[in-house]
Every structure is written in structure tokens, then in C-alpha cells.
VMD Tcl script that draws the C-alpha trace (Angstrom):
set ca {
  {88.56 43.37 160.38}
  {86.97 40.32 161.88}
  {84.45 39.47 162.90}
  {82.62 40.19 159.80}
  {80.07 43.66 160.29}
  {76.80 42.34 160.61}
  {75.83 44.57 157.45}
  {78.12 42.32 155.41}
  {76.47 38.99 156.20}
  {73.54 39.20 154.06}
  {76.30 39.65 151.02}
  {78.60 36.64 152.30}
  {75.42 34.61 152.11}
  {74.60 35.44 149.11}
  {78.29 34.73 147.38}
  {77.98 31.43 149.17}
  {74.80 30.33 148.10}
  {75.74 31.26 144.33}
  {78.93 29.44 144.53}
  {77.22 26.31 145.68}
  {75.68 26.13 142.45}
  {78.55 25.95 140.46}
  {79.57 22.46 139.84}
  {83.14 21.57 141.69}
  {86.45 21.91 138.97}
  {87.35 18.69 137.92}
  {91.29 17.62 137.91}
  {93.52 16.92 136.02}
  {93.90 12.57 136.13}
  {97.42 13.13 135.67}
  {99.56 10.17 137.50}
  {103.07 11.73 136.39}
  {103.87 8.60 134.77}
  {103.26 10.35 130.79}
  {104.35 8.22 128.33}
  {101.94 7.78 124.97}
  {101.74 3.74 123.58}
  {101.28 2.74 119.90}
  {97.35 4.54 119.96}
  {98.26 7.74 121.72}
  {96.71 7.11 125.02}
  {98.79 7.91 127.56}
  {100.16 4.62 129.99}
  {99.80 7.00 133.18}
  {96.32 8.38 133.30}
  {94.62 6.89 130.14}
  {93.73 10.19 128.40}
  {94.89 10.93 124.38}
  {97.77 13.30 123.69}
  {95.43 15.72 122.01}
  {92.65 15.69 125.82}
  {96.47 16.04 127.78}
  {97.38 19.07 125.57}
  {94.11 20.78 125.77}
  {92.77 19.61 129.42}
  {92.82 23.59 130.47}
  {90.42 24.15 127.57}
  {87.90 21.98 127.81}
  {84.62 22.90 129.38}
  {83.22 21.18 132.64}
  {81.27 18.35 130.31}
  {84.39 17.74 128.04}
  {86.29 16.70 131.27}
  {83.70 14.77 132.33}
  {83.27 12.85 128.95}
  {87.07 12.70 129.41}
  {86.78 11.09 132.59}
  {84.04 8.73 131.16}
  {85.94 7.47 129.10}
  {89.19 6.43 131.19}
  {87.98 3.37 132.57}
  {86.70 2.29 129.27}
  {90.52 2.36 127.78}
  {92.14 1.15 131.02}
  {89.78 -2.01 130.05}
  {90.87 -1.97 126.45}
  {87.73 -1.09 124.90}
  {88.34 1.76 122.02}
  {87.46 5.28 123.06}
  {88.00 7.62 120.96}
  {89.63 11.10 121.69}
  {87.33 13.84 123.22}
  {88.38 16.96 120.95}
  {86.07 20.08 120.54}
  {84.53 20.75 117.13}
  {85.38 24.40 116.16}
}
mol new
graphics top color blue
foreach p $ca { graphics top sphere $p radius 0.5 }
foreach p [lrange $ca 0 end-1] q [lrange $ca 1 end] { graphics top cylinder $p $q radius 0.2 }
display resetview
């Protein structure tokens, strides 16, 4: 069935426009090099055991914060764990 009926344009712009709102998925920094040092932060990708083991959990701002704080370890400076509070 393509092209799309003209009737169904109006609708594919719409879906469109909506999804352009929604802020883009952020992956996973995984470098598949997962080993944990001494503190728990992974050698690979910088992120603690407990942000690896719940990554598919966390909401869109918890990766981010995650993210955040990456370069901050990589550099040595203490960051600690992003965990959610239940």
C-alpha cells in the first residue's frame, strides 16, 4: 500500500510531530571491556556495578546524571553511584 492515501497524511504528521518531542534514548556507554576496580566503577565505561545492573531502569534524567558523571571518574574525581530512592 504505498504511496501513503492522502487521507492518512494528516495522521503521519501528527505521529511525527509528537515523536519529535520526545527526547532521543540514551545508550548504554558500554565498551565491552567490564571489569569492576577496588571502588566498583567499572575500567570499561566508568559507570558503578549497581548504574550497569539497573541501566534499563533508570529514567531518561538518571542516564543522563549517569552520563554526567563518567568523565568526572575517568578524571579521578569521586562520583558517587546514581541509584534511585524507592
Amino acid at each position: 500500500m504505498w504511496p501513503m492515501p492522502r487521507n492518512s497524511m494528516p495522521t503521519w504528521k501528527w505521529m511525527s510531530a509528537s515523536m519529535a518531542d520526545e527526547p532521543q534514548p540514551i545508550a548504554s556507554p558500554c565498551v565491552s571491556i567490564c571489569a569492576l576496580d577496588e571502588n566498583d566503577i567499572c575500567v570499561g565505561c566508568f559507570r558503578t556495578g549497581g548504574e550497569i545492573s539497573i541501566w534499563g531502569l533508570l529514567s531518561h534524567a538518571e542516564k543522563q546524571e549517569v552520563m554526567r558523571r563518567i568523565p568526572l571518574r575517568m578524571d579521578g574525581e569521586p562520583a558517587p553511584c546514581v541509584v534511585r530512592k524507592r
